[in-house]
C-alpha positions as CSV (number, residue, x, y, z in Angstrom):
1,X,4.8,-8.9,-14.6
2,X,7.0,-5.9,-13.9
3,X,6.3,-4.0,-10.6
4,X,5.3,-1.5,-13.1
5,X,2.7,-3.1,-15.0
6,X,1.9,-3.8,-12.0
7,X,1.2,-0.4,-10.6
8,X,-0.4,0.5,-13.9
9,X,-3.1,-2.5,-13.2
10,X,-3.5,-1.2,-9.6
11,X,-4.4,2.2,-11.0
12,X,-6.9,1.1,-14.0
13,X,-8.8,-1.0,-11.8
14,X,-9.5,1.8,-8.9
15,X,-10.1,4.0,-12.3
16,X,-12.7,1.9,-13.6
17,X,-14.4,2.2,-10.4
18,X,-14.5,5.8,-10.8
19,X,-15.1,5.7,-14.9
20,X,-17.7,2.8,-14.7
21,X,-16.2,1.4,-16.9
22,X,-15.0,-2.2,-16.6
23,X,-13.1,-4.5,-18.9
24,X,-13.6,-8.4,-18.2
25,X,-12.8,-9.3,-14.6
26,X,-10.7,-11.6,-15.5
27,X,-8.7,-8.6,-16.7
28,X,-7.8,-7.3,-13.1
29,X,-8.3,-11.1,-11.4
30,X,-7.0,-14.7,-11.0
31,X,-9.9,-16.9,-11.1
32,X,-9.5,-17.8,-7.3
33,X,-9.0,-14.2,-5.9
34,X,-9.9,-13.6,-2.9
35,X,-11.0,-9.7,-2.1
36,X,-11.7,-8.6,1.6
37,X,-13.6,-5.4,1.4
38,X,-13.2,-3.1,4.6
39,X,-16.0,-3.6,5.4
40,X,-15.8,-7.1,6.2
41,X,-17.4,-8.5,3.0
42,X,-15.2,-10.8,1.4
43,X,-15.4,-12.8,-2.2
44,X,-14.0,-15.5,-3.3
45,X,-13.2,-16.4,-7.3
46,X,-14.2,-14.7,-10.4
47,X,-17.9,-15.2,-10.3
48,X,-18.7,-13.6,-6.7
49,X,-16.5,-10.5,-7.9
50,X,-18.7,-10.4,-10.8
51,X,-21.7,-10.4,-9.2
52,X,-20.3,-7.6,-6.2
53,X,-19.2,-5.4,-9.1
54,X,-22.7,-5.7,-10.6
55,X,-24.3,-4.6,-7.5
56,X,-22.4,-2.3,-6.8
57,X,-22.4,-0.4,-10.1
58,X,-26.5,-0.3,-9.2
59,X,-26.2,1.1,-5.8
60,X,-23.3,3.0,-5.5
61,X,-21.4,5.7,-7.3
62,X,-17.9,6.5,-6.6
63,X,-17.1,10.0,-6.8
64,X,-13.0,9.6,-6.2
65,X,-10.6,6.5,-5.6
66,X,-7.6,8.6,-5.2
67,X,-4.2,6.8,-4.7
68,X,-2.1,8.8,-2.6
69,X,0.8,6.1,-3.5
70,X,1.5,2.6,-4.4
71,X,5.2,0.9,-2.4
72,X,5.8,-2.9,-3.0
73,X,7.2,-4.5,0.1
74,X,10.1,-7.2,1.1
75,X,7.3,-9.9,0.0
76,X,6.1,-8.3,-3.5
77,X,2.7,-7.9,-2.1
78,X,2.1,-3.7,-2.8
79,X,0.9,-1.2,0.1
80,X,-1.6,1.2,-1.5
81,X,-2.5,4.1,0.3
82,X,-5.9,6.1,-0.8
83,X,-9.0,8.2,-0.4
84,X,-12.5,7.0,-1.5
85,X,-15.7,9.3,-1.6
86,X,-18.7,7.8,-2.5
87,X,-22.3,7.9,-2.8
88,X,-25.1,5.9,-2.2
89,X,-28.3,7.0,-0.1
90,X,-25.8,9.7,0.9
91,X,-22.3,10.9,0.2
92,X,-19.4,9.5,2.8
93,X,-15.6,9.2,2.7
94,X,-12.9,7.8,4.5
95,X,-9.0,6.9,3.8
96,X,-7.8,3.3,3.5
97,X,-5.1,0.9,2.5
98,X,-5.3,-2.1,0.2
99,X,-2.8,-4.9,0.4
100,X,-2.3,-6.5,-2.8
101,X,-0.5,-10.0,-4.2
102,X,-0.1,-10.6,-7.8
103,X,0.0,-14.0,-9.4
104,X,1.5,-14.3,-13.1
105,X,0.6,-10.6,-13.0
106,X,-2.8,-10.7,-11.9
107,X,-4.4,-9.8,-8.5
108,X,-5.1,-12.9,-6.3
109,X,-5.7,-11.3,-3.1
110,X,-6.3,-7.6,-1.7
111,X,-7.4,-6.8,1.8
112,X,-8.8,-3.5,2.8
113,X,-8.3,-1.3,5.2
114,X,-10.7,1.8,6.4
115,X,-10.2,5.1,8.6
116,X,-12.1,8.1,9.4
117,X,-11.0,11.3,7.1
118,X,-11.6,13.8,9.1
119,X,-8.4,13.6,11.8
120,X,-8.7,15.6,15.3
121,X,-6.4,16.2,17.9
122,X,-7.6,15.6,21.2
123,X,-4.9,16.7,23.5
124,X,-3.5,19.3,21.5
125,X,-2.7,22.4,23.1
């Protein structure tokens, strides 16, 4: 897979979080990913991603997945930068980056990274 069918994949699967509208897993997914949410959760293979996606669709709505840009590195793993806003009991936001390794042009493993959105400067003059 091209590093632009890559992007492209990157980009329809934060879409279809936004859209609710998801093809097949398998789709996005090798059937051993492995997906570390910033949270801490993690899931392992094609069923627990499933099963995530199912409750999450049921608890949460996302609002934006904005990607503020997508850079492939020395290693071909791809660096995307981006903003979520979401609700559940309550609206929240915060920035984050996703590493992200393909296999035979599929996803096999993203980690997630969070930060607060709202920045302040506490020695600024």
């Amino acid at each position: 897979m091209t590093q632009f069918n890559s992007e492209e994949l990157i980009k329809e699967y934060f879409r279809a979080w936004v859209t609710r509208d998801f093809p097949n897993v398998a789709h996005f997914f090798t059937h051993d990913i492995y997906y570390r949410e910033c949270t801490g959760a993690s899931y392992c293979g094609l069923d627990e991603i499933n099963e995530w996606i199912k409750h999450m669709l049921k608890k949460q709505t996302v609002l934006e997945w904005d990607i503020d840009s997508i850079e492939k590195n020395y290693s071909g793993s791809f660096i995307v930068t981006w903003f979520f806003y979401a609700k559940e009991e309550k609206e929240y936001s915060f920035d984050g980056v996703s590493l992200i390794n393909f296999v035979n042009g599929k996803i096999s493993h993203i980690s997630e990274y969070a930060a607060n959105h709202e920045l302040y400067r506490p020695f600024k003059r």
